[in-house]
VOZATOR-517909 format. One record per residue: x, y, z of N, C-alpha, C in turn. Coordinates in steps of 0.02 Angstrom, whole numbers, padded with zeros to 5 digits, always signed. Layout:
XYZXYZXYZ
...
This chain:
-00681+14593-03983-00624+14638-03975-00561+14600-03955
-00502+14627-03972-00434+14611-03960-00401+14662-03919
-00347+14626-03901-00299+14669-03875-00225+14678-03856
-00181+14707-03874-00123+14715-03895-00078+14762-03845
-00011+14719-03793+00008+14775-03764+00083+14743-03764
+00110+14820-03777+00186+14824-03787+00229+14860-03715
+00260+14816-03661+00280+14815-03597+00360+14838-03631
+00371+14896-03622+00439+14929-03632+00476+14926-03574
+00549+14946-03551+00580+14958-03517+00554+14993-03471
+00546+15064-03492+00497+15133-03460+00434+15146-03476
+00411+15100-03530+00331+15112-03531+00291+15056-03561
+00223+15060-03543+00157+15007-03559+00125+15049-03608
+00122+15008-03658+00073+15042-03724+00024+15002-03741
-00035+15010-03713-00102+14968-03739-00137+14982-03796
-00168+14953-03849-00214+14950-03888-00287+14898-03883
-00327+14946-03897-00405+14902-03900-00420+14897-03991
-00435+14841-04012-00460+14852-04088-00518+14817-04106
-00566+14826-04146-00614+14770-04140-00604+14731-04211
-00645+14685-04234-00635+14630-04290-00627+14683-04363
-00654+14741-04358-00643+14778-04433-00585+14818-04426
-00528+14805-04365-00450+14843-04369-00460+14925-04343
-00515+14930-04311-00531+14981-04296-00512+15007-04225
-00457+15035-04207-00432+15056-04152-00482+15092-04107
-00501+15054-04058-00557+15079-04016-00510+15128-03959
-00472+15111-03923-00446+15158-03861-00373+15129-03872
-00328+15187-03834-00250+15153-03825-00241+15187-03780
-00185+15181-03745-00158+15223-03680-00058+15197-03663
-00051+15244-03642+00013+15236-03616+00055+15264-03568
+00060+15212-03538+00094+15210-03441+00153+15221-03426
+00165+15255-03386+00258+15257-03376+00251+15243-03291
+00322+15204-03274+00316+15198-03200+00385+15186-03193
+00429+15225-03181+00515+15211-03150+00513+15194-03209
+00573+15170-03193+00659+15128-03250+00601+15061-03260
+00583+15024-03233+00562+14965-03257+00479+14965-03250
+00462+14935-03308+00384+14947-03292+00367+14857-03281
+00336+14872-03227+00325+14806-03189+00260+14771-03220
+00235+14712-03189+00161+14683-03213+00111+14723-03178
+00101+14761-03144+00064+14797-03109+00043+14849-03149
+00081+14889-03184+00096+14939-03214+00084+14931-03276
+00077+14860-03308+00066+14847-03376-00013+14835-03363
-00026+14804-03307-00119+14790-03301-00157+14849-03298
-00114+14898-03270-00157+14966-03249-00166+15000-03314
-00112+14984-03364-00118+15018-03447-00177+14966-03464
-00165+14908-03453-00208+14889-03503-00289+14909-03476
-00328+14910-03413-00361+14909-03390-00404+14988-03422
-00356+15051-03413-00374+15092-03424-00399+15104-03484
-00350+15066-03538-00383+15057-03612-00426+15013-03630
-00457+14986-03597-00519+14950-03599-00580+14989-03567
-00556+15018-03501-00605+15078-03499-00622+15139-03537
-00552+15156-03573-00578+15200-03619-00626+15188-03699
-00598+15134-03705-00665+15086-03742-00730+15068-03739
-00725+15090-03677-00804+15063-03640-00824+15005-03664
-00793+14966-03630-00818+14888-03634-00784+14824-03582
-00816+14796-03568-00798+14763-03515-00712+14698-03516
-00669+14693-03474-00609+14637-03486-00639+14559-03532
-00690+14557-03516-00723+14485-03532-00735+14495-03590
-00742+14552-03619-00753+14562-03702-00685+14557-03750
-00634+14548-03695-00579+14539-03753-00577+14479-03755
-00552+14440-03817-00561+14391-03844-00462+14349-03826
-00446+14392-03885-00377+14379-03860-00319+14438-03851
-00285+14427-03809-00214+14486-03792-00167+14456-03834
-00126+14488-03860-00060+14469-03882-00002+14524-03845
+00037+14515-03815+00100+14528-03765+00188+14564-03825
+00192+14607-03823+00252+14628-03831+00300+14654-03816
+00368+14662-03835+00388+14723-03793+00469+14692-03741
+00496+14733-03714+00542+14701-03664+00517+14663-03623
+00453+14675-03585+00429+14629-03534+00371+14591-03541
+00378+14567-03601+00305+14533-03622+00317+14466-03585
+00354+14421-03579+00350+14373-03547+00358+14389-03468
+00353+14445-03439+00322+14460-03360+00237+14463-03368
+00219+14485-03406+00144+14527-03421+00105+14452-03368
+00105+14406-03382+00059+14376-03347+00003+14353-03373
-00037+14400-03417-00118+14403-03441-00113+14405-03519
-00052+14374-03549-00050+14390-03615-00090+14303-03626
-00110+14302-03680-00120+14237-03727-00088+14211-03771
-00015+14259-03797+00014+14251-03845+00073+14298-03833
+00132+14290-03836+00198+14331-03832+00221+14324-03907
+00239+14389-03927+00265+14390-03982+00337+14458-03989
+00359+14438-04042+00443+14493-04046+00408+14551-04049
+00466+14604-04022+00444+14687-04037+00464+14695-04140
+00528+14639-04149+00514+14662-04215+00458+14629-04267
+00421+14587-04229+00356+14563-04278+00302+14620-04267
+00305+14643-04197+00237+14677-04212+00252+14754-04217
+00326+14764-04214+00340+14857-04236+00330+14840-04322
+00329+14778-04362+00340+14777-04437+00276+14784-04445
+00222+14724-04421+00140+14734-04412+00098+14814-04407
+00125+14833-04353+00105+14903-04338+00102+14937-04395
+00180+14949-04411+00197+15016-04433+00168+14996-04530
+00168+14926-04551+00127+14915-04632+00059+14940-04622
+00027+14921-04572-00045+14927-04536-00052+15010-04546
-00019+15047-04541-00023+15110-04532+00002+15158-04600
+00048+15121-04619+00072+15141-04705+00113+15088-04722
+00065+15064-04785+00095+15003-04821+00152+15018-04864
+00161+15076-04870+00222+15105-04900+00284+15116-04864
+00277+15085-04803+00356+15085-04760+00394+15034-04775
+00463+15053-04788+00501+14989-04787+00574+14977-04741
+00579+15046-04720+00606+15035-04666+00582+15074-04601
+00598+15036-04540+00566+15069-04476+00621+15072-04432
+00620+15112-04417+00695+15141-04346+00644+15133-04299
+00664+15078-04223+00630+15113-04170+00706+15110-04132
+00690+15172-04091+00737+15175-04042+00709+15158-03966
+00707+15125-03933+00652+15089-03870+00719+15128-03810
+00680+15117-03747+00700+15119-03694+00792+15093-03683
+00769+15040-03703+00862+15008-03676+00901+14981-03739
+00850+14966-03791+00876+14944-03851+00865+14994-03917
+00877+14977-03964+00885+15021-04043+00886+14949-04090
+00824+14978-04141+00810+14914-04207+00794+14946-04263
+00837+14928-04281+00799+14947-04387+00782+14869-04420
+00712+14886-04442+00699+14829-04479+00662+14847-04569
+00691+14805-04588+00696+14801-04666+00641+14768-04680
+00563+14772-04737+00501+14774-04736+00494+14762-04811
+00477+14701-04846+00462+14668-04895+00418+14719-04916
+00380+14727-04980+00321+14749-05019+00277+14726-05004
+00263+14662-04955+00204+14613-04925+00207+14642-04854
+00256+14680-04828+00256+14679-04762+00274+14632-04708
+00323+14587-04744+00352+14535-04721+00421+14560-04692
+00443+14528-04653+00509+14578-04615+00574+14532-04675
+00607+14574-04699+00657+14548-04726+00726+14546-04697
+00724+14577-04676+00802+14590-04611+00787+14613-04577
+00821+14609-04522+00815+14673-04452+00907+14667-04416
+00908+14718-04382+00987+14734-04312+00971+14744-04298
+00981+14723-04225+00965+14746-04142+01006+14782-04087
+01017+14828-04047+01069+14857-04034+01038+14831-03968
+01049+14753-03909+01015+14784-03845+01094+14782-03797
+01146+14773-03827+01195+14747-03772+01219+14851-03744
+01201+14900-03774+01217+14961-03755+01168+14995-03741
+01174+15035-03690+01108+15090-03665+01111+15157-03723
+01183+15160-03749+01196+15228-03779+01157+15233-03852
+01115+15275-03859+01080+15285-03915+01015+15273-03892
+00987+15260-03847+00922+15241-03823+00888+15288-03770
+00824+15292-03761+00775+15328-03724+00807+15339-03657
+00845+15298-03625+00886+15307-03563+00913+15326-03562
+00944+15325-03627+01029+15380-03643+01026+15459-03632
+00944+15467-03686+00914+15532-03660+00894+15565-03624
+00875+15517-03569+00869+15531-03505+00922+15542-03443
+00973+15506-03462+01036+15539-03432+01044+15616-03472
+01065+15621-03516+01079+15657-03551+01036+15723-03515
+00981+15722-03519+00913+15766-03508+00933+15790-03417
+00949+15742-03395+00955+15737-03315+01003+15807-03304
+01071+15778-03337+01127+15791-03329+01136+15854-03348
+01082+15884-03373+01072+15969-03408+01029+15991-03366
+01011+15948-03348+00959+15982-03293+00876+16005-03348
+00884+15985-03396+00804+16006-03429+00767+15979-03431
+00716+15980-03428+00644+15960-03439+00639+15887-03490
+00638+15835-03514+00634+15763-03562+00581+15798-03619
+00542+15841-03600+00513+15836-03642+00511+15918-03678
+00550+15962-03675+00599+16015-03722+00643+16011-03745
+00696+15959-03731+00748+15962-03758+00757+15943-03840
+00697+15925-03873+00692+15906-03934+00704+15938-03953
+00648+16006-03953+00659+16071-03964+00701+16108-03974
+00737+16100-03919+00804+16151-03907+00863+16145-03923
+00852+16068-03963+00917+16046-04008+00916+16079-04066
+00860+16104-04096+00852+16134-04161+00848+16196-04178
+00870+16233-04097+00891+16309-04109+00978+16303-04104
+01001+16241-04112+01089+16252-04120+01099+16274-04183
+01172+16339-04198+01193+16341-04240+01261+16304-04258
+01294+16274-04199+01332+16242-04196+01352+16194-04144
+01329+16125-04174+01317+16070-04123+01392+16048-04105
+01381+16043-04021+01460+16026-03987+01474+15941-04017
+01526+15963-04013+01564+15869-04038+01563+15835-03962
+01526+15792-03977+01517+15742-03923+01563+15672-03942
+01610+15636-03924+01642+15585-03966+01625+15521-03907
+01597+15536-03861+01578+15467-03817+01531+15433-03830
+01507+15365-03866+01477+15334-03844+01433+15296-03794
+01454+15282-03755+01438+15255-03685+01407+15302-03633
+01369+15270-03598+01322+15326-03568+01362+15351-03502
+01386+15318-03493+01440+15360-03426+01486+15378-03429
+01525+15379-03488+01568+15439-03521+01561+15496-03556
+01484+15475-03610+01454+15558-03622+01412+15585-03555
+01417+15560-03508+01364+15601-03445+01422+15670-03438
+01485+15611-03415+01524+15638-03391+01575+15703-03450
+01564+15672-03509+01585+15739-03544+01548+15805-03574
+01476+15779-03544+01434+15841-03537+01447+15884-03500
+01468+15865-03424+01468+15905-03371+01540+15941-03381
+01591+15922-03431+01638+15954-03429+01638+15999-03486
+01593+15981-03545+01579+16044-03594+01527+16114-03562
+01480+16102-03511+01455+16152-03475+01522+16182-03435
+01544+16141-03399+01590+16175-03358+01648+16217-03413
+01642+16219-03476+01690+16251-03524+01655+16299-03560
+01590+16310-03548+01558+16367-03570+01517+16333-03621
+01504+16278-03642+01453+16266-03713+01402+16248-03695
+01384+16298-03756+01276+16306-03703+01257+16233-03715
+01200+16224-03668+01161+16158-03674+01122+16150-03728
+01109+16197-03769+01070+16177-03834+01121+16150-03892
+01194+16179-03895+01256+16159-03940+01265+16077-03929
+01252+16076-03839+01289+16013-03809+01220+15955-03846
+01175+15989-03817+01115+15926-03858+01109+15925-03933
+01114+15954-03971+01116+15943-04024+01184+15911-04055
+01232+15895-04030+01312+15862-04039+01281+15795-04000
+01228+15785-03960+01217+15701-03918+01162+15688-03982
+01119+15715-04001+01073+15685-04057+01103+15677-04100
+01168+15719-04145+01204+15684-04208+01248+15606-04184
+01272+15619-04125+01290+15558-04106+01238+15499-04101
+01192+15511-04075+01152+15460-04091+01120+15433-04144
+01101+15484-04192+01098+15476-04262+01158+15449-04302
+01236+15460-04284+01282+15439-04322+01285+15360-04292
+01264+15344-04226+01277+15273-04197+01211+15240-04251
+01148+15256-04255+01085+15244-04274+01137+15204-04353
+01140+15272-04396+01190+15250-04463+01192+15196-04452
+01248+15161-04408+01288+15121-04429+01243+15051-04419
+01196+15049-04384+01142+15000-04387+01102+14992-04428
+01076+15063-04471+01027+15067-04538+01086+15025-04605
+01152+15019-04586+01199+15012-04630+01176+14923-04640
+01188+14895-04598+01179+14839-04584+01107+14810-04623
+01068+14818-04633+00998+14813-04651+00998+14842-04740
+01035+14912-04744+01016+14945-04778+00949+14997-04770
+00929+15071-04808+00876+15095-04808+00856+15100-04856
+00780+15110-04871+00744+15110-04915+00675+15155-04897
+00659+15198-04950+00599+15225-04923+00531+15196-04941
+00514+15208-04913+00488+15270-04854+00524+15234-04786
+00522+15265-04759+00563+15264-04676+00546+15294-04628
+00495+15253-04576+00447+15275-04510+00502+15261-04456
+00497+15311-04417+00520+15293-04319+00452+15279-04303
+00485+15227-04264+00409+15222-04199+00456+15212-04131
+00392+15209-04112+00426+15215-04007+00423+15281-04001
+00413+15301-03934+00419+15353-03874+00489+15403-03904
+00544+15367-03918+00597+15422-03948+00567+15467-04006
+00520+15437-04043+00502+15462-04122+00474+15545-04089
+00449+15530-04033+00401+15605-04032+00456+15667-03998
+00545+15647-04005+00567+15693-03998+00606+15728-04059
+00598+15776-04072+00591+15822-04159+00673+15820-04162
+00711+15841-04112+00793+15825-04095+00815+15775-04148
+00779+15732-04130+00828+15647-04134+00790+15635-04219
+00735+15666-04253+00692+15658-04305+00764+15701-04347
+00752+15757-04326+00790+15775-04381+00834+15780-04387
+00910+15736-04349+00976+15745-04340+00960+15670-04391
+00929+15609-04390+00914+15566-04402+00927+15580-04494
+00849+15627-04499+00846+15645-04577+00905+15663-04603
+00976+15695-04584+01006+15740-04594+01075+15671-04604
+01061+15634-04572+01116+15582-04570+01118+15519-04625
+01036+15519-04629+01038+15447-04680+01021+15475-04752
+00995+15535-04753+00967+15565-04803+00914+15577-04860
+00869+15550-04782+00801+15514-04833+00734+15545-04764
+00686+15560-04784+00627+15611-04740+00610+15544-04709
+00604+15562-04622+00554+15510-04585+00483+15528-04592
+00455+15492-04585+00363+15481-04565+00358+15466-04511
+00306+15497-04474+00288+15463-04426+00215+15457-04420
+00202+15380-04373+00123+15408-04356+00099+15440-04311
+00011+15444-04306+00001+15506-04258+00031+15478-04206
+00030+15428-04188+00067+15404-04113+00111+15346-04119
+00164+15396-04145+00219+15332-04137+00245+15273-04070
+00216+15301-04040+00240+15277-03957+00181+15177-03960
+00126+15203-04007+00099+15123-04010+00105+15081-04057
+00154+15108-04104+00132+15061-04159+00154+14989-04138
+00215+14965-04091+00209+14898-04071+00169+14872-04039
+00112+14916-03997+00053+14879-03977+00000+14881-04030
-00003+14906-04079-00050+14905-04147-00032+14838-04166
+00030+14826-04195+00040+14750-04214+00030+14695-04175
+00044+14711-04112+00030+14652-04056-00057+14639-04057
-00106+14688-04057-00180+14673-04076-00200+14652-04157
-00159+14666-04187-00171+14658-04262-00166+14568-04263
-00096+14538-04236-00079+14488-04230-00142+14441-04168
-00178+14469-04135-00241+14442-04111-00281+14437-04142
-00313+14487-04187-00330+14472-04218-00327+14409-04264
-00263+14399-04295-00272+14331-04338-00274+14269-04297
-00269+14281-04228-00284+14226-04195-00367+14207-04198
-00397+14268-04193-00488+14244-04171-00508+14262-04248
-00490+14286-04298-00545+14283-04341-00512+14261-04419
């Protein structure tokens, strides 16, 4: 057995797989703003227990992610865009482009017919457009992180949001509430913005279909379909977009031991 873990900003995503690519257990940890080495052992630990099989049975780890070079217990560090490209072919060989939107950063990468990465852009120098962004955002309405997807897609008319930056749209949220515009108008005007920022990075690369999100953002329906609506082409996703960079990080152990 192998094993593959992707150390995000805000979260630990483990995978267990054995020599026939067969995803035995995965799990995924959240702990504060930064997920520490503590917090990445406790993911991985648990997905080895849910495997039922002992640490000594993994052969090799491969490390990804923002904090793969903290992890400590990796055997191998590798890019989030080698193993979000790994993952997400691994899962449909028919992708050729992949949006992840991560914790602190935003990547589209461009995906050969071999599954070879042909281009990629990286967005990490801005928080705005990213899982944190949403989480201000989410804060600052006071809702729940995990409805607001939802509740972007009962707008009939999404508020114009024109800030970029995360502490100028905080702050021009609190002044479109304070002007009467409901919080479902206001969130659905922050997901076209993020989708119109997204654009201009898919621009750079180009798109091509088929076209998967992965990461923790993918599982909010908000940001899926302001997304579809902007580039003009249907996303995919998998059942759990939140691992496919720890899928590639074990896939890539794999070619180490066999």
């Amino acid at each position: 057995m192998v094993a593959g873990i992707d150390i995000g900003s805000l979260t630990a995503k483990a995978v267990i797989m054995d020599s026939a690519r067969n995803i035995l257990a995965s799990e995924v940890a959240q702990r504060g703003i930064i997920v520490d080495t503590e917090a990445a052992r406790m993911c991985m630990q648990t997905a080895i227990d849910k495997a039922n099989i002992h640490r000594d049975e993994i052969a090799f780890t491969v490390s990804t992610g923002y904090g793969r070079n903290l992890s400590g217990f990796g055997d191998k560090n590798l890019t989030e865009i080698s193993c979000h490209a790994k993952g997400a072919y691994f899962l449909d060989p028919e992708v050729r482009t992949i949006i992840d939107i991560g914790g602190q950063d935003s990547k589209v990468i461009a995906l050969e017919s071999s599954g070879i990465v042909n281009n990629f852009v990286m967005n990490d120098k801005c928080a705005a457009g990213t899982g944190r962004f949403i989480q201000v955002i989410g804060s600052a309405l006071a809702l729940p992180l995990e409805d607001i997807g939802a509740l972007a897609l009962q707008s009939a008319q999404p508020a114009k949001v024109s800030s970029t930056c995360v502490v100028f749209a905080e702050s021009e949220v609190i002044s479109l509430v304070a002007n009467g515009v409901s919080k479902v108008d206001i969130l659905a005007g922050i997901y076209h913005s993020i989708a119109e920022r997204m654009k201009g990075l898919i621009k750079l690369v180009g798109v091509k279909p088929k076209v998967m999100m992965s990461g923790g953002v993918a599982k909010n329906k908000g940001i899926v379909h302001f997304m579809e609506q902007v580039i003009g082409e249907k996303i995919y996703l998998a059942p759990d977009p939140q691992i496919v960079g720890a899928i590639g990080a074990a896939l890539y152990a794999l070619d180490e031991v066999y």
